[in-house]
PDB file of N, CA, C and O in Angstrom:
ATOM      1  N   UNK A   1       0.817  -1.185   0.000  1.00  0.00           N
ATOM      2  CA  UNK A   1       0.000   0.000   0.000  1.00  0.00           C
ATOM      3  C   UNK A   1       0.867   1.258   0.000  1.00  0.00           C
ATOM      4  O   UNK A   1       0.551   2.240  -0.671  1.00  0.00           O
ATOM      5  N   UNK A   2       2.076   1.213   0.836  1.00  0.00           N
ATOM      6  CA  UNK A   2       2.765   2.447   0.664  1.00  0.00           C
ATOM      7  C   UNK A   2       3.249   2.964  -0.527  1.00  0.00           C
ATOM      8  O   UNK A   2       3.104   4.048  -1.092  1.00  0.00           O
ATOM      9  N   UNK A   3       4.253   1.277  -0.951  1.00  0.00           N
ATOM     10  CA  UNK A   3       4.764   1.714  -2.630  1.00  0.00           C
ATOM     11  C   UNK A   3       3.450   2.463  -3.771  1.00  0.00           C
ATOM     12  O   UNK A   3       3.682   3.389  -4.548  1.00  0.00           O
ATOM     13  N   UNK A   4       2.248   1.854  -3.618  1.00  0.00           N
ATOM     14  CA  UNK A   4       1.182   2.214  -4.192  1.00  0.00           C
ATOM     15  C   UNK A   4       1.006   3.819  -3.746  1.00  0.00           C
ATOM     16  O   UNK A   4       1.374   4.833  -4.337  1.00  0.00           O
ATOM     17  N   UNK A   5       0.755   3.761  -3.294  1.00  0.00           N
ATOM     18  CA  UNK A   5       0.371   5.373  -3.113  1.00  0.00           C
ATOM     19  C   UNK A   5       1.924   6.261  -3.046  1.00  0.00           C
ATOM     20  O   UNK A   5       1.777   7.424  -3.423  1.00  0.00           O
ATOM     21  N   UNK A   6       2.883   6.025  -2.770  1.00  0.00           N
ATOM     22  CA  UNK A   6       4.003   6.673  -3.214  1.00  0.00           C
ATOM     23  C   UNK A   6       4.216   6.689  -4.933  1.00  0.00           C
ATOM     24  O   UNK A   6       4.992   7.458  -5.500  1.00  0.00           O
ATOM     25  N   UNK A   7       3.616   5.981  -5.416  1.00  0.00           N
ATOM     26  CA  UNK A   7       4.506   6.186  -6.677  1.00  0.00           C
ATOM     27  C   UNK A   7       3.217   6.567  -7.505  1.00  0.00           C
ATOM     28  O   UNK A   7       3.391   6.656  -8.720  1.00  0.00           O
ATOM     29  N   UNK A   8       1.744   6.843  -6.942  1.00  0.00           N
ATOM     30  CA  UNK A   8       0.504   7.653  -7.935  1.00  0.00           C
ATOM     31  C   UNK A   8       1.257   9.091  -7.158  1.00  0.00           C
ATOM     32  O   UNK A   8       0.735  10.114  -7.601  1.00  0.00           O
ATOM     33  N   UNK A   9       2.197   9.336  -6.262  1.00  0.00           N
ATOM     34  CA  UNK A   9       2.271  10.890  -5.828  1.00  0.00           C
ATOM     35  C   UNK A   9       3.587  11.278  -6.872  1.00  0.00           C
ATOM     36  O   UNK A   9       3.967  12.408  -7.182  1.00  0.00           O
ATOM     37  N   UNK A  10       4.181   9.877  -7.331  1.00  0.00           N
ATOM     38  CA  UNK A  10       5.162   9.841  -8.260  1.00  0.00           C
ATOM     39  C   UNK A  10       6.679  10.435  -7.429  1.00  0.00           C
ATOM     40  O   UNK A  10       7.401  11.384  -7.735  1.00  0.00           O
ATOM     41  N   UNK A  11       6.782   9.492  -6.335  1.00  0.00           N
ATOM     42  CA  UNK A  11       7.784   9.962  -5.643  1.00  0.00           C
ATOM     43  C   UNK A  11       8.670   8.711  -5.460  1.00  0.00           C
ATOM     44  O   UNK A  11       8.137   7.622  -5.251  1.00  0.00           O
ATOM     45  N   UNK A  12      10.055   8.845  -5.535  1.00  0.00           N
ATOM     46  CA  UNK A  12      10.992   8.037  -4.956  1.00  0.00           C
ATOM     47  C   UNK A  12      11.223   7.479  -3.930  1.00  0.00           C
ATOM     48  O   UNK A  12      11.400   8.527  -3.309  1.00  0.00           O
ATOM     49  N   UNK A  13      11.416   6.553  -3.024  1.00  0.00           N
ATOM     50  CA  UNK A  13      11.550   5.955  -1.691  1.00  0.00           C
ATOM     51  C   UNK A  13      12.590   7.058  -1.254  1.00  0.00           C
ATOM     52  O   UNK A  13      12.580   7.202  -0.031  1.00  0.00           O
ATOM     53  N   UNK A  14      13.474   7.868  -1.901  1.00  0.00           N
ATOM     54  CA  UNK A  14      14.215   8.957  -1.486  1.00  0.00           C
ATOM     55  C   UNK A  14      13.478  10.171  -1.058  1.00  0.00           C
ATOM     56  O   UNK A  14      13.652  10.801  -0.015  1.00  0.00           O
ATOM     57  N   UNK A  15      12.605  10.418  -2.040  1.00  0.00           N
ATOM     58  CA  UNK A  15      11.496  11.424  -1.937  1.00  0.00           C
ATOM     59  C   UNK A  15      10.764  11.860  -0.172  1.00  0.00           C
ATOM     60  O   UNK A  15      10.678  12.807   0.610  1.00  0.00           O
ATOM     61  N   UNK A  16      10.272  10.013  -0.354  1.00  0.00           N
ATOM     62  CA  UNK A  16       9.611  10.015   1.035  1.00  0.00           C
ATOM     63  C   UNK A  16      10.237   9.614   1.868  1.00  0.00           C
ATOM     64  O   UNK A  16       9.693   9.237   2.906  1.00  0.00           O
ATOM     65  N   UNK A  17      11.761   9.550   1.679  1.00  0.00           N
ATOM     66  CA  UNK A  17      12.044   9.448   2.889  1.00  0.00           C
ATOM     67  C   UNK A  17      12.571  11.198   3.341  1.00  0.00           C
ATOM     68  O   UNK A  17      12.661  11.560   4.514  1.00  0.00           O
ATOM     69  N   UNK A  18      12.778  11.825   2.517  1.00  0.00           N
ATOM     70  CA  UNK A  18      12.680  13.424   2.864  1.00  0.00           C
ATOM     71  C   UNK A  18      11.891  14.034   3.191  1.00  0.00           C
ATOM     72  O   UNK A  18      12.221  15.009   3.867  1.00  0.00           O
ATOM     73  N   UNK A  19      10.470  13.828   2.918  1.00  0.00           N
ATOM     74  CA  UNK A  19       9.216  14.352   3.280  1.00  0.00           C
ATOM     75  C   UNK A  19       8.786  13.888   4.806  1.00  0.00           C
ATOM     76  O   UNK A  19       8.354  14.743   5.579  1.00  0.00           O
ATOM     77  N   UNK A  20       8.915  12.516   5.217  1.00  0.00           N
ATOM     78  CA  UNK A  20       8.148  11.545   6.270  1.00  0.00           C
ATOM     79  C   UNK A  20       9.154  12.094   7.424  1.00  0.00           C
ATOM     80  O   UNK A  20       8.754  12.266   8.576  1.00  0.00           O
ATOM     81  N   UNK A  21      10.634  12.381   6.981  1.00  0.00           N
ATOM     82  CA  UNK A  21      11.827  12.012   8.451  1.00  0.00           C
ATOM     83  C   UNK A  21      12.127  10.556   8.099  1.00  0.00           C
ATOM     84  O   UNK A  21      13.336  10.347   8.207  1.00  0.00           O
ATOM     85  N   UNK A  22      11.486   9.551   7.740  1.00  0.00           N
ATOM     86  CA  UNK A  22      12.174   8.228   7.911  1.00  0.00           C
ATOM     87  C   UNK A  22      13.036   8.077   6.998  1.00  0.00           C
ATOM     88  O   UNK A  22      12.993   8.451   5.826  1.00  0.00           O
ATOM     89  N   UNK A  23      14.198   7.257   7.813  1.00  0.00           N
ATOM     90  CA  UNK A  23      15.001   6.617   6.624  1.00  0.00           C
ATOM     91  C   UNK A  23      14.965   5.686   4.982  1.00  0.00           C
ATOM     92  O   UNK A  23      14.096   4.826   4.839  1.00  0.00           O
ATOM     93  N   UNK A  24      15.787   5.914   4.048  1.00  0.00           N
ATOM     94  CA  UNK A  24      14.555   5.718   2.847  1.00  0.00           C
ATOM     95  C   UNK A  24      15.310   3.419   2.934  1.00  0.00           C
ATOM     96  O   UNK A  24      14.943   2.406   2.338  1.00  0.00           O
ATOM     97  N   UNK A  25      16.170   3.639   3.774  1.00  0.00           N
ATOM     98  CA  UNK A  25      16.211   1.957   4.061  1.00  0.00           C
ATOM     99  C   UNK A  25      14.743   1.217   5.144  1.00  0.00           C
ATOM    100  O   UNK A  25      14.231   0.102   5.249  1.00  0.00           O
ATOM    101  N   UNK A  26      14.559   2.353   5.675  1.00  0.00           N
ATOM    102  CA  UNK A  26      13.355   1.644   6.408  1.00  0.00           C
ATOM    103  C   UNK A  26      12.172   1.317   5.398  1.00  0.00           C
ATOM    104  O   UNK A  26      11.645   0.238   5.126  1.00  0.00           O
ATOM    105  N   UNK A  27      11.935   2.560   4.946  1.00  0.00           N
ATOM    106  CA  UNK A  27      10.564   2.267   3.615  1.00  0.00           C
ATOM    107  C   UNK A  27      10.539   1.590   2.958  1.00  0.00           C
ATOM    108  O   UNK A  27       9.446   1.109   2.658  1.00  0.00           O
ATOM    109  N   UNK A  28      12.051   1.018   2.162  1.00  0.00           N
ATOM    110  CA  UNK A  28      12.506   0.150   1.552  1.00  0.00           C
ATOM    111  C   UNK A  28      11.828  -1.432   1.990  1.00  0.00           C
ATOM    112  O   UNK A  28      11.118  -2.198   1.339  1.00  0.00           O
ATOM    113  N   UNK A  29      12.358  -1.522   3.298  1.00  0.00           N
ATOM    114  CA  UNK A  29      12.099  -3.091   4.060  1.00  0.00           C
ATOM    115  C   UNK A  29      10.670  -3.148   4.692  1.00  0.00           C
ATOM    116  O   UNK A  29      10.151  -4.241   4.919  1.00  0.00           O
ATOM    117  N   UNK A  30      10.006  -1.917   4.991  1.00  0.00           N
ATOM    118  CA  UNK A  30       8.283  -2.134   4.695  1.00  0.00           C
ATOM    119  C   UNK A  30       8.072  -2.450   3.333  1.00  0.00           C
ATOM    120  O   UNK A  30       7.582  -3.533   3.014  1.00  0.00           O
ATOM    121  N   UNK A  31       8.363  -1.693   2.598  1.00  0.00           N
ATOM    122  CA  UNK A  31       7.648  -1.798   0.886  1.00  0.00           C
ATOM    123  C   UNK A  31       8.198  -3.328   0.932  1.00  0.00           C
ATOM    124  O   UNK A  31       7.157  -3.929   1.199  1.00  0.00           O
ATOM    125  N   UNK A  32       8.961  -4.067   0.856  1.00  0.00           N
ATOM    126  CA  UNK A  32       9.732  -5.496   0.622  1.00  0.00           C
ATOM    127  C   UNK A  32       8.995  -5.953   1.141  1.00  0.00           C
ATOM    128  O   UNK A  32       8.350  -6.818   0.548  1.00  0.00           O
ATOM    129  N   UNK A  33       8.703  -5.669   2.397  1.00  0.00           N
ATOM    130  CA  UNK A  33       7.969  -6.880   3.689  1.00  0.00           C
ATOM    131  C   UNK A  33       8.711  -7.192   4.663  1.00  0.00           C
ATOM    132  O   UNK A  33       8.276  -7.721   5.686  1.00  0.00           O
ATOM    133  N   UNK A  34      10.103  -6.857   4.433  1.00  0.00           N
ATOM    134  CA  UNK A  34      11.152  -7.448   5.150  1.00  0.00           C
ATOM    135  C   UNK A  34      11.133  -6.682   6.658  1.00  0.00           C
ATOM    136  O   UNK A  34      12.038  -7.161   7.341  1.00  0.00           O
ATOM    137  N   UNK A  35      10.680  -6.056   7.096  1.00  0.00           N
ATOM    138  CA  UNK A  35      10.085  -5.269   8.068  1.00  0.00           C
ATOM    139  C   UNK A  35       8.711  -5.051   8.089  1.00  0.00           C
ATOM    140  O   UNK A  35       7.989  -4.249   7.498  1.00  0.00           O
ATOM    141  N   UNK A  36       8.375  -6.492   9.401  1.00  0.00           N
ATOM    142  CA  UNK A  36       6.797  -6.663   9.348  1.00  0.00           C
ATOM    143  C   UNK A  36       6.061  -5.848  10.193  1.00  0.00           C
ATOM    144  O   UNK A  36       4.872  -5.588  10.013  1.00  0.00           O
ATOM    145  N   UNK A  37       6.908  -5.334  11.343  1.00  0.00           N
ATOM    146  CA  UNK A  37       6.126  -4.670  12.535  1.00  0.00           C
ATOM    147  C   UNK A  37       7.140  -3.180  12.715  1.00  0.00           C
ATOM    148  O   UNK A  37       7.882  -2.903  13.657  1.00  0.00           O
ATOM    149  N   UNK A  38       6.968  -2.680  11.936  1.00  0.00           N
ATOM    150  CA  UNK A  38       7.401  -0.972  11.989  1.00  0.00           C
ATOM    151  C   UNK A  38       7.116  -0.262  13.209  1.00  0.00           C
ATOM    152  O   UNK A  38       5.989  -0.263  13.705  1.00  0.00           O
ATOM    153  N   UNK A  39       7.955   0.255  13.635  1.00  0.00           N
ATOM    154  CA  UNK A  39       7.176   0.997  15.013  1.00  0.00           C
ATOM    155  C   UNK A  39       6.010   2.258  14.694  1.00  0.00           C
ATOM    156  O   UNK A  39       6.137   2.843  13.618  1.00  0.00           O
ATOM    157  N   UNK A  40       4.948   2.652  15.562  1.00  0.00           N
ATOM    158  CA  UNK A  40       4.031   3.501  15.390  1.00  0.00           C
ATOM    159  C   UNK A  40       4.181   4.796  14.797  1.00  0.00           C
ATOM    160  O   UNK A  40       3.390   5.445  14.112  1.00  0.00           O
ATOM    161  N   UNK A  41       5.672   5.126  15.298  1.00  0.00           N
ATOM    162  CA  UNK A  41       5.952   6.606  15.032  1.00  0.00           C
ATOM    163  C   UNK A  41       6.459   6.878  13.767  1.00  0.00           C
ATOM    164  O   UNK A  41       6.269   7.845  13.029  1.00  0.00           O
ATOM    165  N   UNK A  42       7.485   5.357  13.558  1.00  0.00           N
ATOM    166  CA  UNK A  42       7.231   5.479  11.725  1.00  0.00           C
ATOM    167  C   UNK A  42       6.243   5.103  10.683  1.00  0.00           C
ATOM    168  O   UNK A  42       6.229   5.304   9.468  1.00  0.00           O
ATOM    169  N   UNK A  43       5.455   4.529  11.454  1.00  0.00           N
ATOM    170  CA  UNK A  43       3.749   4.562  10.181  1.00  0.00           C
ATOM    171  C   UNK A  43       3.085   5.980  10.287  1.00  0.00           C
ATOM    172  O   UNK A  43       2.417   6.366   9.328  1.00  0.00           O
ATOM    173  N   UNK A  44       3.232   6.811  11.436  1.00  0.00           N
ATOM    174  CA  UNK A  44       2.564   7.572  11.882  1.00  0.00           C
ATOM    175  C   UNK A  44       3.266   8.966  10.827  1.00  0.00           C
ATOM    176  O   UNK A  44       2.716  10.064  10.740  1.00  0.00           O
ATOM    177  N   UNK A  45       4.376   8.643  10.213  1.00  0.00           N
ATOM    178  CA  UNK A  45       5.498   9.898   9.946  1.00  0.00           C
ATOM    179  C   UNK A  45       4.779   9.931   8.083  1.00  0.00           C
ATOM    180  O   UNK A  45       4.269  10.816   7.396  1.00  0.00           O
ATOM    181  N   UNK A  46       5.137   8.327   7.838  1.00  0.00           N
ATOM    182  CA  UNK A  46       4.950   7.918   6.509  1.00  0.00           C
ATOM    183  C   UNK A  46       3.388   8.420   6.064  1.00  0.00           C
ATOM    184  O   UNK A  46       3.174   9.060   5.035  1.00  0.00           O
ATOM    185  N   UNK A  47       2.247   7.974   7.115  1.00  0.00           N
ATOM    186  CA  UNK A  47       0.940   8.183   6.896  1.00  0.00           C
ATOM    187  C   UNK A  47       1.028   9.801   6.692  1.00  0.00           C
ATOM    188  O   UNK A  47       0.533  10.240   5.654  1.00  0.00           O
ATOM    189  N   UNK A  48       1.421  10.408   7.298  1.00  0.00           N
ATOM    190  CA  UNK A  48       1.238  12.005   7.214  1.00  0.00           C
ATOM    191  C   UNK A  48       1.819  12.034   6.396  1.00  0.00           C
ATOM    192  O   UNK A  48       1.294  12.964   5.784  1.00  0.00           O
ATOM    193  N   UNK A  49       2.826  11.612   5.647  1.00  0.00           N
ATOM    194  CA  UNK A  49       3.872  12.387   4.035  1.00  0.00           C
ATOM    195  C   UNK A  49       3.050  12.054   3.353  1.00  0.00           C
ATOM    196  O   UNK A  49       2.634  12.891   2.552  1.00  0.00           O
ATOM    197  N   UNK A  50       2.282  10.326   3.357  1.00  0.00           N
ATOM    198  CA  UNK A  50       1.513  10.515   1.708  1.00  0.00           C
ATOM    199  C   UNK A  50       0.047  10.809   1.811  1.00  0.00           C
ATOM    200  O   UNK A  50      -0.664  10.633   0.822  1.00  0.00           O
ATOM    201  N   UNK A  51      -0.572  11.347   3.209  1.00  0.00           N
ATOM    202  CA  UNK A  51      -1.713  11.629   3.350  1.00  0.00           C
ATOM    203  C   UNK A  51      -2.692  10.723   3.499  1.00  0.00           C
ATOM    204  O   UNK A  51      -3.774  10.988   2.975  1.00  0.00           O
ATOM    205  N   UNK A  52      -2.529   9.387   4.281  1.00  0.00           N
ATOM    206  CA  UNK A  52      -3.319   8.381   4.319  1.00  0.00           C
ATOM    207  C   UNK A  52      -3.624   8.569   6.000  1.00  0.00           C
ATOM    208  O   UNK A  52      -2.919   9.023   6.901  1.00  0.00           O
ATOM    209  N   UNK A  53      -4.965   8.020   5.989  1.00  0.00           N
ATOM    210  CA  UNK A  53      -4.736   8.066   7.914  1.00  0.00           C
ATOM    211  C   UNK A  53      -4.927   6.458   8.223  1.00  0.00           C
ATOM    212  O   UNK A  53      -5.290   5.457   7.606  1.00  0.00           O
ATOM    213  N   UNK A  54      -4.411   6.849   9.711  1.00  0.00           N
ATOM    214  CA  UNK A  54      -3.449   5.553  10.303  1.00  0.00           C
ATOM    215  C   UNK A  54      -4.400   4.136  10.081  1.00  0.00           C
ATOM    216  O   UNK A  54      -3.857   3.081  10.409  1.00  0.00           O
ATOM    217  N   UNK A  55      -5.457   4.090   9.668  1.00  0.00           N
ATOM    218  CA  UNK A  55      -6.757   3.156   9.537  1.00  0.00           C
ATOM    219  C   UNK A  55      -6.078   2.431   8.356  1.00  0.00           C
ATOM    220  O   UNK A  55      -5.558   1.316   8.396  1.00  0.00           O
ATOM    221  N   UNK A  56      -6.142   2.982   7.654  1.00  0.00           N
ATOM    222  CA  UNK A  56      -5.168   2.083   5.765  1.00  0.00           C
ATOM    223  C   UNK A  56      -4.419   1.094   6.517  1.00  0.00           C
ATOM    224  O   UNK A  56      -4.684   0.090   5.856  1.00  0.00           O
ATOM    225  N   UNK A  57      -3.505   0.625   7.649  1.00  0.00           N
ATOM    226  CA  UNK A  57      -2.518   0.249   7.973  1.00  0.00           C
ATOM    227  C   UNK A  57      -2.676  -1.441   8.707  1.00  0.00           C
ATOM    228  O   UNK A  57      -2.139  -1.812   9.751  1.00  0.00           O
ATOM    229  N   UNK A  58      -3.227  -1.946   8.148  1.00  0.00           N
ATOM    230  CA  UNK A  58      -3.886  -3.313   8.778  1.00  0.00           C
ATOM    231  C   UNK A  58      -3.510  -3.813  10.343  1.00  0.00           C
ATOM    232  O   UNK A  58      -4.171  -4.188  11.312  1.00  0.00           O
ATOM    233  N   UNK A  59      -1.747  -3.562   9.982  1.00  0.00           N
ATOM    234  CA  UNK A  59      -0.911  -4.220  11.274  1.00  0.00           C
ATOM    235  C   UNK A  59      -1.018  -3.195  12.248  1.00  0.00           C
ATOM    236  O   UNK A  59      -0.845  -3.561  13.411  1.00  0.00           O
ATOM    237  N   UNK A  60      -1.185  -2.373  12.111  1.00  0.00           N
ATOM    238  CA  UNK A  60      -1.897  -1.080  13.321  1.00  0.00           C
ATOM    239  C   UNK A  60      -2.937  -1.810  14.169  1.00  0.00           C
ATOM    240  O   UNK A  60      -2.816  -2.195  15.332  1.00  0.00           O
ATOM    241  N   UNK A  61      -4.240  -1.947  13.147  1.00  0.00           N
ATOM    242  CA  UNK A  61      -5.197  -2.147  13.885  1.00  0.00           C
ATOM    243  C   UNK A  61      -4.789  -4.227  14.237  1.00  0.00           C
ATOM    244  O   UNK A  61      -5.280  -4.699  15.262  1.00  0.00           O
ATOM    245  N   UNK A  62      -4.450  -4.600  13.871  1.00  0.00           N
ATOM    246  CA  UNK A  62      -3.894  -6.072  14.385  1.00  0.00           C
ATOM    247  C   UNK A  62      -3.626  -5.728  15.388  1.00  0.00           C
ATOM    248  O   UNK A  62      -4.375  -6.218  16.233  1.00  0.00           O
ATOM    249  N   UNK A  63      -2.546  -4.788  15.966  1.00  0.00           N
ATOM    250  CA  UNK A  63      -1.776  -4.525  17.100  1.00  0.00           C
ATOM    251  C   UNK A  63      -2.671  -3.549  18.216  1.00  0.00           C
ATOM    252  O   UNK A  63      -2.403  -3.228  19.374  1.00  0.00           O
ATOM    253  N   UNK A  64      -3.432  -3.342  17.652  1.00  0.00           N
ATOM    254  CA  UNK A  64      -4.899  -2.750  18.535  1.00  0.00           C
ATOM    255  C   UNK A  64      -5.858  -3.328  18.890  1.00  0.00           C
ATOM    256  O   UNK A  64      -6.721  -2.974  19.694  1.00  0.00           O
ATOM    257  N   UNK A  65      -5.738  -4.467  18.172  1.00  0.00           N
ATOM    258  CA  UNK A  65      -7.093  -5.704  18.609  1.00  0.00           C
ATOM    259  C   UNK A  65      -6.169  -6.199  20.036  1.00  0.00           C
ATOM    260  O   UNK A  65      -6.716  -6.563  21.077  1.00  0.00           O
ATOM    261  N   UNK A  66      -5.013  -6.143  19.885  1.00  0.00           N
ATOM    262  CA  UNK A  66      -3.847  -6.610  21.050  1.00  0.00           C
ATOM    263  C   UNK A  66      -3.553  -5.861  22.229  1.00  0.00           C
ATOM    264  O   UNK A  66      -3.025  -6.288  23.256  1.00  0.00           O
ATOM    265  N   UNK A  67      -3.932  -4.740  21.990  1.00  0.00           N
ATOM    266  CA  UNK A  67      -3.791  -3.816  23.151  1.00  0.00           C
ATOM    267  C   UNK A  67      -2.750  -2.823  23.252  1.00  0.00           C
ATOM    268  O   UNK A  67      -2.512  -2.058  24.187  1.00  0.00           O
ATOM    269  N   UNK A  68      -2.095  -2.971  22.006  1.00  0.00           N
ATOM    270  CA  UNK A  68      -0.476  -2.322  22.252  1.00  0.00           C
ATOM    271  C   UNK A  68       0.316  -2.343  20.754  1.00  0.00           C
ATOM    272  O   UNK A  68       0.112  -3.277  19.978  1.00  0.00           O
ATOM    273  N   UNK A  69       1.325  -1.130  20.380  1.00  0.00           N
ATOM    274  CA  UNK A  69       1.799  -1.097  19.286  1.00  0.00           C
ATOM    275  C   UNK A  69       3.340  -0.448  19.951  1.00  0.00           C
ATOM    276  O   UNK A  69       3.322   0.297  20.931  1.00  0.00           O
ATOM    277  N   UNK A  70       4.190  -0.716  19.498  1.00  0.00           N
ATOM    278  CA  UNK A  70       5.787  -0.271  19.493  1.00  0.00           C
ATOM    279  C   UNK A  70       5.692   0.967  19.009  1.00  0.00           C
ATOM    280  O   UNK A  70       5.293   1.321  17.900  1.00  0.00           O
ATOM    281  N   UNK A  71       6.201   1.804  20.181  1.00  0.00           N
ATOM    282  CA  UNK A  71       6.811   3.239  19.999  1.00  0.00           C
ATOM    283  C   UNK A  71       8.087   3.027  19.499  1.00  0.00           C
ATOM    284  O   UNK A  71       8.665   1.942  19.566  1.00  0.00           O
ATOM    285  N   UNK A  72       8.726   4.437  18.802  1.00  0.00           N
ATOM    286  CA  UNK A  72       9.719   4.711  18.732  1.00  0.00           C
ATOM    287  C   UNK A  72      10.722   4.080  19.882  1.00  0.00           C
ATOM    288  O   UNK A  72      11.830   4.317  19.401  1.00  0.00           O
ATOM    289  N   UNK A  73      10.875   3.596  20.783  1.00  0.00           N
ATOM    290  CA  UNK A  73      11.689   2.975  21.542  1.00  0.00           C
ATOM    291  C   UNK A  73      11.902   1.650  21.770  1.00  0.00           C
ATOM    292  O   UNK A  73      12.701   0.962  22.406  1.00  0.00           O
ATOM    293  N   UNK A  74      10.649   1.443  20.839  1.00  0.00           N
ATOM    294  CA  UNK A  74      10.676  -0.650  20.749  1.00  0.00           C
ATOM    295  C   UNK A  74      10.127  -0.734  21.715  1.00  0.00           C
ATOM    296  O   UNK A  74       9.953  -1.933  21.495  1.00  0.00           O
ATOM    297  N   UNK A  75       9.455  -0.537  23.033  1.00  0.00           N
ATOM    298  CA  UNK A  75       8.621  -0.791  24.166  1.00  0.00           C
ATOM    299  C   UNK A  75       6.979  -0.504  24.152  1.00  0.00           C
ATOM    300  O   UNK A  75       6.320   0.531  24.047  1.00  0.00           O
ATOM    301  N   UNK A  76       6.665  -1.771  24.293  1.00  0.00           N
ATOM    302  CA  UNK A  76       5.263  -1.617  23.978  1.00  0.00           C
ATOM    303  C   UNK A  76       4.442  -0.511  24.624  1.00  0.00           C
ATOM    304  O   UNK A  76       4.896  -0.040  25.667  1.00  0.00           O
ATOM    305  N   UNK A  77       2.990   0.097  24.024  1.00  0.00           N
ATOM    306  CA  UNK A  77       2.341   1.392  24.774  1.00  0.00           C
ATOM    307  C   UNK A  77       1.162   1.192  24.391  1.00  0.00           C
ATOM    308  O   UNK A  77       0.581   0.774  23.390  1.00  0.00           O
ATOM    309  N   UNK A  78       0.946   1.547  25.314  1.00  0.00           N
ATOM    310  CA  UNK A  78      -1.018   0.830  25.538  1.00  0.00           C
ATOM    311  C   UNK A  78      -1.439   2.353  24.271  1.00  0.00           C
ATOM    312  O   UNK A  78      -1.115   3.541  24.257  1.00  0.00           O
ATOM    313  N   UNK A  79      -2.206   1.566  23.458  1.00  0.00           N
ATOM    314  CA  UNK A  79      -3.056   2.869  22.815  1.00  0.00           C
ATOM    315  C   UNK A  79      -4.502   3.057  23.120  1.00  0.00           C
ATOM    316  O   UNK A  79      -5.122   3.600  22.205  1.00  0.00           O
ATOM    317  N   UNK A  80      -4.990   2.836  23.865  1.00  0.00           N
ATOM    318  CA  UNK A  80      -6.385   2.973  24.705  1.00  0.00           C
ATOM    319  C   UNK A  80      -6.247   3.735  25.679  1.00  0.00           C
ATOM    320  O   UNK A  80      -7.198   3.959  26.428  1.00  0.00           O
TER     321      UNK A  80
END
């Protein structure tokens, strides 16, 4: 979904990684898959660069049916 909507904005994984703050190796290994559980604050960075809200994000709400999603510090945080 990200590569998808990054590349109808017609932007480079360089692009967004200038726009979001994230590194353009992180976007890289979401877009791959190779990074299954991203922390919140980088879906949260990416969702605001290409204008999607945090709902698009399946493994969000997976991790909300759970009670908890990884902050920026790798330590789980209650989002309720």
């Amino acid at each position: 979904m990200i590569r998808v909507k990054r590349v109808k904005k017609g932007w480079t994984q360089l692009e967004l990684a200038e726009v979001s703050g994230v590194p353009q190796c992180t976007i890289s290994q979401i877009e791959r898959g190779s990074r299954r559980y991203p922390t919140y604050d980088t879906i949260r960075k990416i969702a605001k660069a290409l204008d999607l809200p945090l709902e698009d994000f399946s493994f969000i709400q997976d991790h909300n049916e759970k009670g908890a999603v990884k902050d920026e510090d790798s330590e789980a945080t209650s989002i309720l």
